[in-house]
C-alpha positions, -999 to +999 in steps of 0.1 A: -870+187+320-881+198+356-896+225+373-886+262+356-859+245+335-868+234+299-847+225+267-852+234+229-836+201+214-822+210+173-805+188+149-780+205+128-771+204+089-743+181+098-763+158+120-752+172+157-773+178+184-773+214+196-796+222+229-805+254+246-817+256+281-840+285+295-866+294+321-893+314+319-910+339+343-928+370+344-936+363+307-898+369+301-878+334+287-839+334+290-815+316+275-793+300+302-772+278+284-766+263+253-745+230+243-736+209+212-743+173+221-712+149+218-727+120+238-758+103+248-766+120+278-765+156+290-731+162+307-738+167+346-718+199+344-739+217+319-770+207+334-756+218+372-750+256+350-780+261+336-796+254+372-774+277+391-778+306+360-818+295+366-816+299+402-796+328+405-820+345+376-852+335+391-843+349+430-836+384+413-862+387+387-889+376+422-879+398+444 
């Protein structure tokens, strides 16, 4: 997706879209957010979260 940010995309039994954001670092990958898709594109909102929990998570695990 960009730089420290990626997404696992998964279709589910009933056809949805479910994604999962994370980051990885220090050999450690966290989960930072996780939606069920309900339109075309990634809702601004969800994508501005998972930054800021990326963010946040990245300036204390590199410290």
């Amino acid at each position: 997706m960009e730089a420290d940010l990626w997404e696992v995309r998964s279709k589910l039994s009933n056809g949805t879209i479910a994604r999962t954001f994370f980051t990885v670092a220090n050999n450690q990958m966290i989960l930072l957010h996780g939606i069920i898709k309900k339109s075309e594109k990634t809702p601004k909102k969800d994508l501005d979260l998972a930054r800021s929990r990326k963010t946040q998570w990245l300036n204390e695990v590199l410290k």
